[in-house]
TORLO-521082 format. One record per residue (C-alpha): residue in one letter; x, y, z. Coordinates in steps of 0.02 Angstrom, whole numbers. Each point is the difference from the previous one (the first is absolute). Layout:
# TORLO-521082
+-----+--------+--------+--------+
! res !     c1 !     c2 !     c3 !
+-----+--------+--------+--------+
!   A !      X !      Y !      Z !
...
+-----+--------+--------+--------+
//
This chain:
# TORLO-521082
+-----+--------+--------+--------+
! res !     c1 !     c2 !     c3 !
+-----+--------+--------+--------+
!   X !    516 !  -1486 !  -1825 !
!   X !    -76 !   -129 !    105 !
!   X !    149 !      3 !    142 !
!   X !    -25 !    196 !      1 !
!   X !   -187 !     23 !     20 !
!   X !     32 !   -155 !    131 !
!   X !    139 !    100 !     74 !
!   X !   -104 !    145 !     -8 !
!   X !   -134 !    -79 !    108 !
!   X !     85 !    -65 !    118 !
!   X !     81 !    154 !     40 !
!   X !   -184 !     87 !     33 !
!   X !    -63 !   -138 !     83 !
!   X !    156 !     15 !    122 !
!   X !    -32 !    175 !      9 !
!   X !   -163 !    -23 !     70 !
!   X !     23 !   -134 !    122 !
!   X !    151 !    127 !     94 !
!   X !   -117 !    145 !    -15 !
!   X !    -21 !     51 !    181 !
!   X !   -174 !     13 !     62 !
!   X !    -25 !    171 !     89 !
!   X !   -164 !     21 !    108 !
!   X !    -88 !    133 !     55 !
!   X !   -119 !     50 !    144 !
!   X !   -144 !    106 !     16 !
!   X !   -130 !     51 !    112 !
!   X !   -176 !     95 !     28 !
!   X !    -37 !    118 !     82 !
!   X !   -114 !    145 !    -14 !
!   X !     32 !    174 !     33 !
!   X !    -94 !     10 !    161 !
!   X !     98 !   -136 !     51 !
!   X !   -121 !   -170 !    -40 !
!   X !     81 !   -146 !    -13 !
!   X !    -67 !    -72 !   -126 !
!   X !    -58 !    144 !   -103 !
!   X !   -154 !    -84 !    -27 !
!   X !   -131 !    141 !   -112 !
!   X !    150 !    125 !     55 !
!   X !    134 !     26 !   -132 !
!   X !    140 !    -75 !     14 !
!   X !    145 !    130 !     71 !
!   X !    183 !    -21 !    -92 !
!   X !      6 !   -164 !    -40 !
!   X !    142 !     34 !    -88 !
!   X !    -40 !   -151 !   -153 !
!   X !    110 !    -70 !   -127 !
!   X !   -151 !      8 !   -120 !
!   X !    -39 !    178 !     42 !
!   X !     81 !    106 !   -127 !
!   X !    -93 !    153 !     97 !
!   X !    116 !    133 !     86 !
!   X !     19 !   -106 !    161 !
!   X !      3 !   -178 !    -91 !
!   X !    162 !   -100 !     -9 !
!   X !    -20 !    -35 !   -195 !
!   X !    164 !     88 !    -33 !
!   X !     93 !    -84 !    142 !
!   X !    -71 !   -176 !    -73 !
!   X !     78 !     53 !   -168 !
!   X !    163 !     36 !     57 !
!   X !     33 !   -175 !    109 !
!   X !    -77 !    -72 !   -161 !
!   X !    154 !     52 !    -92 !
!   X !    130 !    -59 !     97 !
!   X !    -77 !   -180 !    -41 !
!   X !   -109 !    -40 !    168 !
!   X !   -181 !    -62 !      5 !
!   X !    -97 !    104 !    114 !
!   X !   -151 !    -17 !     76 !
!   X !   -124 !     71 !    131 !
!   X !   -120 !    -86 !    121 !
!   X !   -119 !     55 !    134 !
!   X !     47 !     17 !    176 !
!   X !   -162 !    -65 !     91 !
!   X !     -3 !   -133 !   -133 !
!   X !    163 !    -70 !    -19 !
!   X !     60 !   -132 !    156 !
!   X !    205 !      3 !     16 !
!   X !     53 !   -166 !     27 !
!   X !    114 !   -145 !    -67 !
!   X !    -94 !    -16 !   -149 !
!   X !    -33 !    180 !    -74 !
!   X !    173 !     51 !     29 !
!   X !     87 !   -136 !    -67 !
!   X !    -32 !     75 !   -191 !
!   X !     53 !    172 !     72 !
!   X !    178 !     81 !    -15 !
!   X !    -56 !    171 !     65 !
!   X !   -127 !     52 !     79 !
!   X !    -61 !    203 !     19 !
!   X !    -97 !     58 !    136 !
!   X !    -95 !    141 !    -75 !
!   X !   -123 !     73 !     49 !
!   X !    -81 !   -128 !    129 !
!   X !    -98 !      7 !    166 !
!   X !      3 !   -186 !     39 !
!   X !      4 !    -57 !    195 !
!   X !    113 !   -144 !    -48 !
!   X !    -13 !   -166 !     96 !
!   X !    139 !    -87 !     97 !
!   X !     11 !   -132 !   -122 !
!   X !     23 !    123 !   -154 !
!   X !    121 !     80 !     97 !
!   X !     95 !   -145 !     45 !
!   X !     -9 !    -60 !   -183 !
!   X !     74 !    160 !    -64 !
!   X !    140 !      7 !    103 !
!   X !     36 !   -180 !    -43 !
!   X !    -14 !     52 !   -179 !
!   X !    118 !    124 !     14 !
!   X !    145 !   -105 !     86 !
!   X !    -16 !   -113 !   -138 !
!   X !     47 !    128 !   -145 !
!   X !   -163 !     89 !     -5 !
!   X !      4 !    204 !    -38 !
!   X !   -130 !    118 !     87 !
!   X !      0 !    194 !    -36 !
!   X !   -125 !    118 !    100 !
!   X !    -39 !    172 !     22 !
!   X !   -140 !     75 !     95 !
!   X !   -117 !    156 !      1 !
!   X !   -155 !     68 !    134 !
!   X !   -110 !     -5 !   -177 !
!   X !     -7 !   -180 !     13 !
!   X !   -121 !     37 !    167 !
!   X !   -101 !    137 !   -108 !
!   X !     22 !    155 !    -57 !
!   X !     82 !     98 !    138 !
!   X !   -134 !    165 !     -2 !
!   X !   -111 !   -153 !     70 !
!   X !    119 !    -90 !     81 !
!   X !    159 !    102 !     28 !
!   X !    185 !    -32 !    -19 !
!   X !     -9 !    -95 !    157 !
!   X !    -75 !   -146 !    -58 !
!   X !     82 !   -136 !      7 !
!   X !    -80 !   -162 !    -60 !
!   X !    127 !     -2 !   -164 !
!   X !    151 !      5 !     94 !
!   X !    -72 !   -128 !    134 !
!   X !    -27 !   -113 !   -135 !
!   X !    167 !     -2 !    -72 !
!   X !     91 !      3 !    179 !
!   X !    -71 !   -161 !     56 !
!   X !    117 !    -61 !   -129 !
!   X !    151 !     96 !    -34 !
!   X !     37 !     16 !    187 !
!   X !     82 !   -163 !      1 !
!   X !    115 !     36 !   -115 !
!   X !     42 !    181 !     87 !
!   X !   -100 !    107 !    -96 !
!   X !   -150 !    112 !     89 !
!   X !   -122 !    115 !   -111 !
!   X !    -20 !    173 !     85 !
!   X !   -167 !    101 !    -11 !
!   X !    -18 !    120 !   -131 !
!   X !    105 !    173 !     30 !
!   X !    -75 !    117 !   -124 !
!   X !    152 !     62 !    -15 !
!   X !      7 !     46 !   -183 !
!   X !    105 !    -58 !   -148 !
!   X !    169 !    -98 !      0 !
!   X !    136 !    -12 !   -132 !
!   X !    121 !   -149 !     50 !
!   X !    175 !     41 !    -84 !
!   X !    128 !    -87 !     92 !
!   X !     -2 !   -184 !     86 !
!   X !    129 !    -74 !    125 !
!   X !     88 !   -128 !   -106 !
!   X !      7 !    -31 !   -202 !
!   X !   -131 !   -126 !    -25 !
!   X !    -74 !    -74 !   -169 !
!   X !   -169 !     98 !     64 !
!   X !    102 !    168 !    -37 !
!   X !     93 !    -60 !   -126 !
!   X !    143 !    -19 !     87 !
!   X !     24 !    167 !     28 !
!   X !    -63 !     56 !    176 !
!   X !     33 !    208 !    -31 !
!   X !   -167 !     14 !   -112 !
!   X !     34 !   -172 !   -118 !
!   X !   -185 !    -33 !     16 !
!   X !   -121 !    157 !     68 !
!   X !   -187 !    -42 !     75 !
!   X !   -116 !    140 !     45 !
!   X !   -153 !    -37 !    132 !
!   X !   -149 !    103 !     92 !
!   X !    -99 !    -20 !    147 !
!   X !    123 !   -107 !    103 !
!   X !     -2 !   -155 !    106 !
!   X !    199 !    -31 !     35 !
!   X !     57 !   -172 !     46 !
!   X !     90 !     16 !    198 !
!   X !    111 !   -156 !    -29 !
!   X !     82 !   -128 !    124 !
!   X !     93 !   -150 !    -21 !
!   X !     14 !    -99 !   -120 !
!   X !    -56 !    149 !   -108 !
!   X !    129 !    119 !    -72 !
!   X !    -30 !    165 !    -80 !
!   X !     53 !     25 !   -179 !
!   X !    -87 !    189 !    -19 !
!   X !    -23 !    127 !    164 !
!   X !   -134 !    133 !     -5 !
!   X !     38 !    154 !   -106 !
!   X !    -84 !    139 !   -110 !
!   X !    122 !     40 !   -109 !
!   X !    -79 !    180 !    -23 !
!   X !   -187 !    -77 !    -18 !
!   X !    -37 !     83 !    196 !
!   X !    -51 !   -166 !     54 !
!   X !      8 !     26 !    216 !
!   X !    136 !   -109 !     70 !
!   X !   -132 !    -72 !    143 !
!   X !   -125 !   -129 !     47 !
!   X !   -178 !    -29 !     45 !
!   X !    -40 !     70 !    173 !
!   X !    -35 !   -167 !     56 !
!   X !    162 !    -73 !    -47 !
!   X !     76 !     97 !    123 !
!   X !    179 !    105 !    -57 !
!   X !     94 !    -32 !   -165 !
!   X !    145 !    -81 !    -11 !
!   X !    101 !     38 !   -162 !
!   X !    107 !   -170 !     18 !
!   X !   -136 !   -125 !     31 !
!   X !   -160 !     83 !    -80 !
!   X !     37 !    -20 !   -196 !
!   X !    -78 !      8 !   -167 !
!   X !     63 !   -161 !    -77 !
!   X !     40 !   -151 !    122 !
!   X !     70 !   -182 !    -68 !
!   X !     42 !   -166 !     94 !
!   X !     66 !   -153 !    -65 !
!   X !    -83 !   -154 !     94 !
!   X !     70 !   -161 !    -44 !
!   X !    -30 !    -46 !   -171 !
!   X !   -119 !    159 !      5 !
!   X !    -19 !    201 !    -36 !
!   X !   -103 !    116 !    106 !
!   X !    -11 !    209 !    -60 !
!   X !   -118 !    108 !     75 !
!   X !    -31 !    168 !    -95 !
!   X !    -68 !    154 !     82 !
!   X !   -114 !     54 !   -142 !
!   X !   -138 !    -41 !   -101 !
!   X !    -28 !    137 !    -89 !
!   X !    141 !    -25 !   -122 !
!   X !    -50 !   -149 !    -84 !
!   X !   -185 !     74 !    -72 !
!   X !    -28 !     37 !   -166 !
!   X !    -41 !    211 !     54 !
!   X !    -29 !     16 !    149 !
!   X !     37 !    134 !    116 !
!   X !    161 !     60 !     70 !
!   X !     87 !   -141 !    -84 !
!   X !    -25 !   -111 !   -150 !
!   X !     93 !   -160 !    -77 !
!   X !     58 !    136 !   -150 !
!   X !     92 !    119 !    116 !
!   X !    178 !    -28 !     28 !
!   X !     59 !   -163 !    -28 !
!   X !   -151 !   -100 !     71 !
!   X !    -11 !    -88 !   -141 !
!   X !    160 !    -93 !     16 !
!   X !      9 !     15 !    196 !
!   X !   -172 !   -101 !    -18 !
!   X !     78 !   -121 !   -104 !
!   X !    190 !    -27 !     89 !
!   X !   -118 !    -29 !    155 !
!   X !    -92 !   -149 !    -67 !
!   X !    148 !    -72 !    -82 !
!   X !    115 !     17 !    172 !
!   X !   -154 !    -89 !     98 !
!   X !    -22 !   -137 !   -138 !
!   X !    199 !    -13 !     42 !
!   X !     42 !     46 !   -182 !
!   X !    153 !    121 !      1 !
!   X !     24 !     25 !   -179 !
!   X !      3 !    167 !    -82 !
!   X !    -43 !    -75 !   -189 !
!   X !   -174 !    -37 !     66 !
!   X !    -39 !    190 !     16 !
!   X !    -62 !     85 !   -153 !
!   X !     97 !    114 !    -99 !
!   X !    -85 !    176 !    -57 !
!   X !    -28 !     -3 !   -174 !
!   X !    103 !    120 !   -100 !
!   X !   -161 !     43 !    -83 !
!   X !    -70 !     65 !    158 !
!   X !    173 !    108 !     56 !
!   X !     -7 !     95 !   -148 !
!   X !   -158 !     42 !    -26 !
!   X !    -35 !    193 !     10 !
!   X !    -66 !     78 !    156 !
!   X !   -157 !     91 !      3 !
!   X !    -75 !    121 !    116 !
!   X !   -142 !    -70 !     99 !
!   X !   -169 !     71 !     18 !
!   X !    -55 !     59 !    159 !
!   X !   -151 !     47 !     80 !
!   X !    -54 !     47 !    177 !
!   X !   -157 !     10 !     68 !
!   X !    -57 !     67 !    186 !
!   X !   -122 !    -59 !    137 !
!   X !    -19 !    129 !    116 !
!   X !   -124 !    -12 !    138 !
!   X !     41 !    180 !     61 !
!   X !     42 !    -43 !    167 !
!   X !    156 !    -96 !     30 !
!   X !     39 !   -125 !   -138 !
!   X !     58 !     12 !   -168 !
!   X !     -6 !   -159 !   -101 !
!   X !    120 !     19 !   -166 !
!   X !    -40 !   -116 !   -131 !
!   X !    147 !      2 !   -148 !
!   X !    -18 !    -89 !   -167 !
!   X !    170 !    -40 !    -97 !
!   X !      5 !    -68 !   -171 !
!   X !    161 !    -71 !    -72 !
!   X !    -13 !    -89 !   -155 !
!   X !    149 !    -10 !    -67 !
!   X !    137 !   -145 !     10 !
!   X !    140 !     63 !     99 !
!   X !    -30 !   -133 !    142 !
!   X !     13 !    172 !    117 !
!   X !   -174 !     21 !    126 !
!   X !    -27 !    181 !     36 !
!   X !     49 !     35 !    172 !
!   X !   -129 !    125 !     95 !
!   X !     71 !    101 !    155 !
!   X !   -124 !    159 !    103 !
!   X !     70 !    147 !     90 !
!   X !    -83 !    131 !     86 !
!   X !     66 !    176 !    -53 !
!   X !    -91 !    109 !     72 !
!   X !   -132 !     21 !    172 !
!   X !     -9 !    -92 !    160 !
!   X !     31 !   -143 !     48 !
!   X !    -71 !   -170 !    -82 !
!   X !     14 !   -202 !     47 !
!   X !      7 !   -119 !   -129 !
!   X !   -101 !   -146 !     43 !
!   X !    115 !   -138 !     75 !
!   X !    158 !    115 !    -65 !
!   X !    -37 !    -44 !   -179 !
!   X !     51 !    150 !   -114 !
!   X !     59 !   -151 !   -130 !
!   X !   -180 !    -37 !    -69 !
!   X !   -112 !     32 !   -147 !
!   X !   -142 !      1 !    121 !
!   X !     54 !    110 !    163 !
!   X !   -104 !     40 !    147 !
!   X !     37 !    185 !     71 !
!   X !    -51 !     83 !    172 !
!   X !     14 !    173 !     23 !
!   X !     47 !     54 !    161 !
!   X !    -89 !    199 !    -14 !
!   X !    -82 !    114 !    -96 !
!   X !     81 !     80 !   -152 !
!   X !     69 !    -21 !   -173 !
!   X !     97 !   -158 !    -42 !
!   X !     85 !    -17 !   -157 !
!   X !     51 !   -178 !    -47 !
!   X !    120 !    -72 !   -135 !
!   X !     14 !   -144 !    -79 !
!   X !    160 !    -60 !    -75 !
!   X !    -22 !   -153 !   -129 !
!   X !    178 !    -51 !    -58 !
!   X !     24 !   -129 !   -148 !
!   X !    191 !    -18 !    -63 !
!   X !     38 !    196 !    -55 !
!   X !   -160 !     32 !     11 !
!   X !    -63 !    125 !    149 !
!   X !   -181 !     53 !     14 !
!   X !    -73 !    124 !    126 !
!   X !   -172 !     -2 !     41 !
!   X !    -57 !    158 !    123 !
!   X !   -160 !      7 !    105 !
!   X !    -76 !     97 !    127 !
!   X !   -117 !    -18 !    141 !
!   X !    -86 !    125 !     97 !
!   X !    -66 !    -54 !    180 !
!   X !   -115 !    110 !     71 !
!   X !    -47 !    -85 !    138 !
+-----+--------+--------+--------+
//
């Protein structure tokens, strides 16, 4: 009894010394744009301890199983250097603003080349919100290229190009299971691609997948290029792993456009980690529970409310409720079938929360199509501009 409880121990105590220790970034940043936020509030910090739509409680969760210790820190606080990163395995850029010094740089890079693993993705929210500070902004992706362009990865501006559905990759990889045709599918919104040079490879090109996500890049980035401008970039530096992710917007809890429950986020989030932390072993990820595949699929409720200011914009605000255990997130898609001509706001039909301009006067009759497993539910609305 003794040798087995010993036995026992020893076994968690092992466990706990090889547990990899995952690190996150944040920022602050206001919505204007104030860096600090200072009496502002603070704009999509995207927290692990934020269990709020745009928090990062779920994404915590799901490293959590696979066995990792994670843990965030503050951008404008935290120094990169010898010692911090010495205790780190991976380390996340999230959702940071930080003008990093030559030194941090320097140290990073070092880091890396000595088995380190760094994963980024970027976003113009992490400048402000972008009615105050448009999709140009840049301070996000500025942060993260003084970085990752040593290692052949550059962060382009925001496109506002809509929603993404990443099926197929360009080799079997343990991210995609192994299976490059659609082993492993990620879904993003609101896009920053990674344009890639050397030593960078890509391991995912740009692609919709029937999401309508525009094929293009920020103005200021100049023309697209569908062999160097990608949605999931990796490099392999020394003893070290670098990925750089075009999206944010997948890894919240609900946010909009995307969300870590669509697709398989979840597990995408998770191989990710693991392939940085230069773990390559399918057992870590977590099976589904039997419980959860067979439990019996509900209808959601749905609701949808209106702002409209009787000019130009309509602002649709949609409530879904799904409470039962079929590990399936309602999926929420709007079409315009009848009247002139509308915009979504920054091409983004894939939201609970769309914003709408219509083009002229007349009758506009919307639908909204909520699908959850064999479930299909049509919502119908209609505006009238008169002026």
């Amino acid at each position: 009894m003794i040798k087995t409880l010993s036995t026992t121990l020893l076994f968690l105590l092992t466990q706990v010394l090889i547990a990899q220790n995952i690190v996150y970034v944040y920022g602050d940043v206001s919505e204007t744009g104030i860096i600090p936020s200072g009496k502002e509030h603070p704009f999509h910090q995207m927290r692990l301890i934020d269990e709020g739509r745009y928090g990062m409680s779920q994404f915590k969760e799901a490293l959590e199983e696979t066995g990792v210790n994670i843990t965030e820190v503050y951008d404008a606080s935290t120094t990169f250097d010898t010692d911090f990163l010495k205790n780190v395995d991976v380390l996340i850029l999230g959702s940071n603003q930080k003008v990093f010094s030559k030194t941090e740089i320097k140290a990073v890079h070092n880091w890396v080349k000595q088995g380190g693993g760094l994963i980024v993705w970027s976003d113009s929210a992490f400048g402000g919100h972008y009615k105050h500070v448009g999709i140009d902004n840049t301070l996000g992706r500025d942060s993260d290229n003084q970085i990752t362009e040593a290692f052949g990865m550059h962060f382009l501006t925001d496109n506002g190009g809509g929603n993404y559905l990443i099926t197929t990759y360009e080799k079997d990889h343990f991210i995609n299971n192994y299976n490059k045709n659609g082993g492993i599918r990620f879904r993003g919104e609101g896009v920053s691609f990674v344009r890639i040079s050397s030593p960078a490879k890509v391991l995912a090109k740009a692609q919709d997948a029937g999401l309508g996500g525009e094929l293009k890049v920020n103005k200021i980035d100049g023309i697209f290029n569908p062999n160097t401008d990608v949605t999931l970039a990796i490099a392999e530096i020394n003893k070290g792993r670098v990925l750089g992710l075009f999206d944010r917007n997948m890894m919240w809890n609900a946010g909009d456009g995307s969300q870590i429950t669509h697709s398989d986020n979840k597990e995408f989030a998770q191989r990710i980690v693991l392939w940085a932390a230069g773990i390559e072993d399918n057992s870590k990820i977590p099976q589904k529970s039997l419980s959860k595949n067979t439990e019996i699929n509900l209808p959601p409720k749905v609701t949808i409310q209106t702002d409209y200011d009787s000019k130009n914009t309509v602002n649709f605000i949609a409530e879904i409720s799904d409470t039962d255990g079929d590990d399936v997130y309602p999926e929420i898609t709007w079409l315009l079938k009848k009247g002139p001509k509308v915009y979504f706001e920054n091409n983004n039909p894939n939201t609970k929360t769309p914003v709408v301009t219509l083009t002229e006067k007349g009758t506009y009759l919307f639908m909204a199509v909520i699908t959850d497993g064999e479930f299909k539910i049509k919502k119908r609305i209609t505006i009238t501009k008169t002026e």
